[in-house]
Backbone as JSON, one array per atom type, in Angstrom:
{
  "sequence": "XXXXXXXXXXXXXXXXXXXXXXXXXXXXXXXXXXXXXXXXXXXXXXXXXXXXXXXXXXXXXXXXXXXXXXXXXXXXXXXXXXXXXXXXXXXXXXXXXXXXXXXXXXXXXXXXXXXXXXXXXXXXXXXXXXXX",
  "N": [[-40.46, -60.54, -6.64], [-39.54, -63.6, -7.43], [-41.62, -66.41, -8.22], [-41.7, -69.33, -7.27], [-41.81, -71.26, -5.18], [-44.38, -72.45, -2.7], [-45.73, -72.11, 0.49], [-49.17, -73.54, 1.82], [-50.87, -72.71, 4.46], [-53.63, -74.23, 6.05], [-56.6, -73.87, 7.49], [-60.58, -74.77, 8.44], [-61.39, -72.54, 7.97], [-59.79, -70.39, 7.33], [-56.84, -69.29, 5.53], [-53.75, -69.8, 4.73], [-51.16, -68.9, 2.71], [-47.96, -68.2, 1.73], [-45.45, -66.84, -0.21], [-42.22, -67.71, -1.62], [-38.49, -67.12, -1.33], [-35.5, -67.3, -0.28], [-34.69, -64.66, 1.37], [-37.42, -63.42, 1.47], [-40.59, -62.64, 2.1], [-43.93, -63.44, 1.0], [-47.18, -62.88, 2.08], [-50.55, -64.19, 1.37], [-53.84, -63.93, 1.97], [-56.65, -65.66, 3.05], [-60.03, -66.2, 3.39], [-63.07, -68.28, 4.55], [-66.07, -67.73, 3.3], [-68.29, -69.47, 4.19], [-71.15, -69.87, 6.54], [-70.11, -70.05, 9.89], [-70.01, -73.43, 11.16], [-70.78, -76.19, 12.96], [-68.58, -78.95, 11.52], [-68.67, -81.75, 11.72], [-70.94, -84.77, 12.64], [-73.95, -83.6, 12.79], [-75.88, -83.12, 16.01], [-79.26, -84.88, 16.7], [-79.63, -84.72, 13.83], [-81.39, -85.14, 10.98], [-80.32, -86.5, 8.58], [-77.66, -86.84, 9.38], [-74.74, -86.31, 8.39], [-71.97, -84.86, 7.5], [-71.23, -81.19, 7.62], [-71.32, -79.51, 4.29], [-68.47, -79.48, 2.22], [-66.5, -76.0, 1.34], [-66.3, -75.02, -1.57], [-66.19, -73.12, -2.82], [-64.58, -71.58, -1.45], [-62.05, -72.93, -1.51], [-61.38, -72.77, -4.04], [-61.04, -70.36, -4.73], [-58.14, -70.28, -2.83], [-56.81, -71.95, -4.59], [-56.32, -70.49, -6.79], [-55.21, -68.3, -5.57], [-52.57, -69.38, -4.69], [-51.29, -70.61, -7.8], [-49.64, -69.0, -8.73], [-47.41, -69.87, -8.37], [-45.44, -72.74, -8.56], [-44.85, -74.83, -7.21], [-46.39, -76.47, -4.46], [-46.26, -76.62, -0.81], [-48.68, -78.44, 1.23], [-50.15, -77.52, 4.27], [-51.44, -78.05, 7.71], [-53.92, -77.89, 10.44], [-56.04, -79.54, 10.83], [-58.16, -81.69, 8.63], [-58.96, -80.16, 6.77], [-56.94, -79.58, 5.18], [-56.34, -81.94, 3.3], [-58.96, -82.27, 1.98], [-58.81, -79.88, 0.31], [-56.76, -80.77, -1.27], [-58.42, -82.8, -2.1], [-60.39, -81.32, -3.86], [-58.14, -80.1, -5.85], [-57.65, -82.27, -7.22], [-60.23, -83.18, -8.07], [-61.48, -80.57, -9.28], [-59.31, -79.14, -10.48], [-57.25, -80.57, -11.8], [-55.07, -80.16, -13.6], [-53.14, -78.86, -12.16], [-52.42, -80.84, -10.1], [-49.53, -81.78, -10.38], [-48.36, -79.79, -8.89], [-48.06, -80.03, -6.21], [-46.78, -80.85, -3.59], [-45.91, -81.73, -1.46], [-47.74, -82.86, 1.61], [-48.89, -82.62, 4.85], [-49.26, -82.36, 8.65], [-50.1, -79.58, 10.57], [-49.97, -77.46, 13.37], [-50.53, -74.88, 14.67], [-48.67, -73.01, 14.0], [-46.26, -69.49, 14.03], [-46.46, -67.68, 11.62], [-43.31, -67.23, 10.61], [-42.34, -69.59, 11.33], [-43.78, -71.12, 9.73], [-43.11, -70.58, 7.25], [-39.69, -70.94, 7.59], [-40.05, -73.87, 8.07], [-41.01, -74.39, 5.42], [-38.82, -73.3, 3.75], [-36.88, -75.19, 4.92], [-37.65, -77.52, 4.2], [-38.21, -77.21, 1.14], [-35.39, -77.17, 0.97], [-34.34, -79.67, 1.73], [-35.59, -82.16, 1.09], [-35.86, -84.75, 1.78], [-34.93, -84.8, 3.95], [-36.52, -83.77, 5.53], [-38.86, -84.99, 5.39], [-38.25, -87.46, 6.71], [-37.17, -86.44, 9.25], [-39.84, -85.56, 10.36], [-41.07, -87.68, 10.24], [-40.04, -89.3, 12.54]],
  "CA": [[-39.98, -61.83, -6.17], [-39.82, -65.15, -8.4], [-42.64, -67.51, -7.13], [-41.16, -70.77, -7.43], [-42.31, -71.97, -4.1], [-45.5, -71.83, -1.94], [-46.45, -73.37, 1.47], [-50.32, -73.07, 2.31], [-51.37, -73.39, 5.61], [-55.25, -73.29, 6.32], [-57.92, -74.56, 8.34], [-61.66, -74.45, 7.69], [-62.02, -70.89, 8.2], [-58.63, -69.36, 6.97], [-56.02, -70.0, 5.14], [-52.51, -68.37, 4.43], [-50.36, -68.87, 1.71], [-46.45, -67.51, 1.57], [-44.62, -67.29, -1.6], [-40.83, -67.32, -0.37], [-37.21, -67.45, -1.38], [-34.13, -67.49, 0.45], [-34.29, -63.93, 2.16], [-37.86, -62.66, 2.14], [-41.12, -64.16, 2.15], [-44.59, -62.42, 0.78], [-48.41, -63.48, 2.45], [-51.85, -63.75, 1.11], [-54.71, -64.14, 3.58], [-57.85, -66.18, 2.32], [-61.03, -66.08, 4.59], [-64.01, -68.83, 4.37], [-67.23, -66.59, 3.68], [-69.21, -70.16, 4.66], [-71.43, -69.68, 8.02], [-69.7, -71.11, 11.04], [-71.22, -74.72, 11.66], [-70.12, -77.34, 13.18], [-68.18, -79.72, 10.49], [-69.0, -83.17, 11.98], [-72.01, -85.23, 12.77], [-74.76, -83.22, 14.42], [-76.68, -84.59, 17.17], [-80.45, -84.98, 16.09], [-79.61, -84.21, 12.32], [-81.75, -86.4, 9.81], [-79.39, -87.2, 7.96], [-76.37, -87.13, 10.57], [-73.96, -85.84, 7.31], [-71.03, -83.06, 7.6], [-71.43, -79.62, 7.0], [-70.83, -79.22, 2.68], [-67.34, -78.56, 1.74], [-66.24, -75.01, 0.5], [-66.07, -75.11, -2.88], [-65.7, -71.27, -3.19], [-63.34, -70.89, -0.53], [-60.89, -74.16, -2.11], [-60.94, -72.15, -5.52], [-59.63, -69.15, -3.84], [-56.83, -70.93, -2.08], [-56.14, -72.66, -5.96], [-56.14, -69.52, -7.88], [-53.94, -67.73, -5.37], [-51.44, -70.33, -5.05], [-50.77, -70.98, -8.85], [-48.6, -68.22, -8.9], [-46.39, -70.55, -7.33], [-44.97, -74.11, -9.24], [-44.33, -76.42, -6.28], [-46.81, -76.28, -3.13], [-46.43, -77.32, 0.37], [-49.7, -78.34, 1.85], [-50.13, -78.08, 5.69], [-52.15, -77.58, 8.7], [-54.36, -79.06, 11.78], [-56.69, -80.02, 10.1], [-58.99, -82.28, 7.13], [-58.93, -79.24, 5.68], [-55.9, -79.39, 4.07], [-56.73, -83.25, 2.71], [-60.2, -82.11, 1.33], [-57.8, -78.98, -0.8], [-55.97, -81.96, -2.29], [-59.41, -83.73, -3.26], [-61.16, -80.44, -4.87], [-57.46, -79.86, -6.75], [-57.92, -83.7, -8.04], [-61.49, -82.9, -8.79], [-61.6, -79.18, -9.98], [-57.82, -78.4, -11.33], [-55.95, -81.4, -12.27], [-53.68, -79.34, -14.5], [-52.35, -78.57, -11.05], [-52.11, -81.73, -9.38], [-48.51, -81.78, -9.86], [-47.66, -78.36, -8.29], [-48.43, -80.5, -4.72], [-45.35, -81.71, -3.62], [-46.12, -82.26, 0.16], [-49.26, -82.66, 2.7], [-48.31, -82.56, 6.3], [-49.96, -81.66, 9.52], [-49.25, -78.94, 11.4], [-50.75, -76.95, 14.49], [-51.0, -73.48, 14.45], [-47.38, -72.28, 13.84], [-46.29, -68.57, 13.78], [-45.92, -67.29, 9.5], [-41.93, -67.27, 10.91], [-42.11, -70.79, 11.6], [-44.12, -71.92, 8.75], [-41.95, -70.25, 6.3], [-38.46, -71.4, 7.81], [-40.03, -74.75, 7.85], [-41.07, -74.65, 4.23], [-37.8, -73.31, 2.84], [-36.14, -76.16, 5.1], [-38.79, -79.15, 3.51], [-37.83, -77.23, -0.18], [-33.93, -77.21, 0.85], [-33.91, -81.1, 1.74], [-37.1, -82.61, 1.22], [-36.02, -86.26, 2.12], [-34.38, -84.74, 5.55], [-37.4, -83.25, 6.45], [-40.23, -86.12, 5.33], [-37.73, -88.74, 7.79], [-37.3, -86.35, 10.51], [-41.31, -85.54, 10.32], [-42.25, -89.45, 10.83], [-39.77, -90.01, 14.04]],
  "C": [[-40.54, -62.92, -7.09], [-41.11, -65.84, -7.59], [-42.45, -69.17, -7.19], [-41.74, -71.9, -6.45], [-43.11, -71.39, -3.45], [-45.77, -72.71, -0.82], [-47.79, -72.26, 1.67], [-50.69, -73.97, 3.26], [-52.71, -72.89, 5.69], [-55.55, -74.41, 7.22], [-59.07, -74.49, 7.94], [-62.19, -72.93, 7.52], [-60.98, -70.08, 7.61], [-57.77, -70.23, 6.03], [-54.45, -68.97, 4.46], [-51.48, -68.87, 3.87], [-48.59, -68.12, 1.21], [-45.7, -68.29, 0.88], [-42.93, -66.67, -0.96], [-39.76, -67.83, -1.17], [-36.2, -67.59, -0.38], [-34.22, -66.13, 1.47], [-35.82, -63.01, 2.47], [-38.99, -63.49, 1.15], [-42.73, -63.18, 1.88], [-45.91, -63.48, 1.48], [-49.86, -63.22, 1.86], [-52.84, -64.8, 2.16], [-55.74, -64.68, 2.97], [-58.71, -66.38, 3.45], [-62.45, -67.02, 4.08], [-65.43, -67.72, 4.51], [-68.0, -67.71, 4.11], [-69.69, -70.02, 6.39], [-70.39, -70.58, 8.93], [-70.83, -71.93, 11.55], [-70.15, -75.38, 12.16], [-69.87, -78.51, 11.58], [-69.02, -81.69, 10.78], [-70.62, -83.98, 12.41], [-73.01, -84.69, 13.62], [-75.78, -83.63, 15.06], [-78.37, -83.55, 16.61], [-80.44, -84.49, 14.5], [-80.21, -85.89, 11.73], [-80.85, -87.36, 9.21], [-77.88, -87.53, 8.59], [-75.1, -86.83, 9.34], [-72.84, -84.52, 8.16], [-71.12, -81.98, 7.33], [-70.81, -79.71, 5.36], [-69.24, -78.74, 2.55], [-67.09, -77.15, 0.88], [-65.68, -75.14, -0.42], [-65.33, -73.63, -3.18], [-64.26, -71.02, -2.41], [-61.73, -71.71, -1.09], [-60.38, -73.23, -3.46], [-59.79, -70.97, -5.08], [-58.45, -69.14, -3.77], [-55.58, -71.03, -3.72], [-55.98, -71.85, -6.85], [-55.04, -68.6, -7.19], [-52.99, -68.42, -5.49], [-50.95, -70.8, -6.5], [-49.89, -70.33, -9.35], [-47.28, -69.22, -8.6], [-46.13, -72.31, -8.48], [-44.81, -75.37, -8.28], [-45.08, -75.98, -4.68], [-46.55, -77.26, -1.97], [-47.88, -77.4, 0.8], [-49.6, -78.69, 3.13], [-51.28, -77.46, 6.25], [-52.86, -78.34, 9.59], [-55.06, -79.38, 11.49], [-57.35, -80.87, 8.96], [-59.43, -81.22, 6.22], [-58.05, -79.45, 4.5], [-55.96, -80.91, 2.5], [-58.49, -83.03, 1.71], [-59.54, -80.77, 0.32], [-57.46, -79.74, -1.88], [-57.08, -82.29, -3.65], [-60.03, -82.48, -4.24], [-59.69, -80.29, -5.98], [-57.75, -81.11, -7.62], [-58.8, -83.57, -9.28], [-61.43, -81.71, -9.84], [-60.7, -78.65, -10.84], [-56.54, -79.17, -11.41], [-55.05, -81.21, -12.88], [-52.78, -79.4, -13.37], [-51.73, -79.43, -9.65], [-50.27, -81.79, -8.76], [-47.43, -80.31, -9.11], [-47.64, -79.08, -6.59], [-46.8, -81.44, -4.63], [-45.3, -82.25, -2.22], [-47.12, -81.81, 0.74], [-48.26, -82.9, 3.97], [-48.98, -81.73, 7.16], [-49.29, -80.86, 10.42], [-49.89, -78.34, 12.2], [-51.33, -75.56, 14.1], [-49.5, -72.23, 14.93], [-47.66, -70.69, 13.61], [-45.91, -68.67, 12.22], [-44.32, -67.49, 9.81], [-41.56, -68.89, 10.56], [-42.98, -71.53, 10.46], [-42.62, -71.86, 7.24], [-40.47, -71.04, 6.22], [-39.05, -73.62, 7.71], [-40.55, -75.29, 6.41], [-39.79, -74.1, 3.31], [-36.86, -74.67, 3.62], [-36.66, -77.78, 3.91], [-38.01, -78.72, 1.84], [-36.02, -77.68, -0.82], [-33.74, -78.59, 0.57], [-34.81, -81.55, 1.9], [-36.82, -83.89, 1.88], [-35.81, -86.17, 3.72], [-35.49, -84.8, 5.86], [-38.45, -84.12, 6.75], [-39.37, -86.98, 6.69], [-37.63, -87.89, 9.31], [-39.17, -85.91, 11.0], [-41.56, -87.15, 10.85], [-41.32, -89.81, 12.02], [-40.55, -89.77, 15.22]]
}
C-alpha cells in the first residue's frame, strides 16, 4: 500500500497511527515507556512544574509516521499539540507533512480512519463542519 496519507491519534500514553487509502487501512501501535505520573501541577511539589515531556516517545510517533507525506493530527488531549512543538523543534524537515490538528475523544480505528479519509477527501467540508 502507497502511504500518501496518515492520521495519528495519541494520548500521553499511546498512540496509533493508520496509513490508509480508499479501501484498506494499515495500524502501527506506539506505547509511552515514561512512568505513569500525573501530567499537571502536583500538590506539595517544590517547584509545582508538569511532568517532562516524552521526547523518546514523540520521536517514535515522527519516525513511524514519515512513511506517510500528509499527516492528520488528533486526539483528547495536549498531547497531540506538544507532537506539533517537538516536530517544530526536533524535525522541521517535516513540518510540512502536518496538514491538520484537531481534537478528538477516543474514537474506534473505524471511525478515525473514515474520518481521516473524509478530512483528506474535502478538507474545507470537514474543518467548517468541525467548528459548528
Amino acid at each position: 500500500m502507497q502511504k500518501h496519507h496518515a492520521v495519528i491519534w495519541l494520548d500521553h500514553r499511546e498512540a496509533r497511527i493508520f496509513f490508509f487509502n480508499r479501501n484498506a487501512f494499515e495500524e502501527v501501535d506506539i506505547r509511552s515507556t515514561a512512568p505513569d505520573t500525573h501530567l499537571h501541577h502536583k500538590a506539595g511539589s517544590l517547584s509545582g512544574k508538569r511532568a517532562p515531556e516524552d521526547h523518546a516517545y514523540f520521536e517514535d510517533i515522527v519516525t513511524a509516521a514519515s512513511a506517510a507525506d500528509a499527516w492528520l493530527i488528533t486526539g483528547p488531549s495536549s498531547a497531540k499539540l506538544e507532537l506539533v512543538k517537538h516536530i517544530h523543534l526536533h524535525a522541521p524537515q517535516l513540518v510540512d507533512h502536518i496538514v491538520g490538528i484537531e481534537s478528538a475523544d477516543h474514537p474506534s480505528d473505524r471511525q478515525i480512519v473514515a474520518h481521516a479519509r473524509a478530512y483528506f477527501r474535502h478538507p474545507e467540508s470537514v474543518r467548517s463542519t468541525a467548528k459548528k
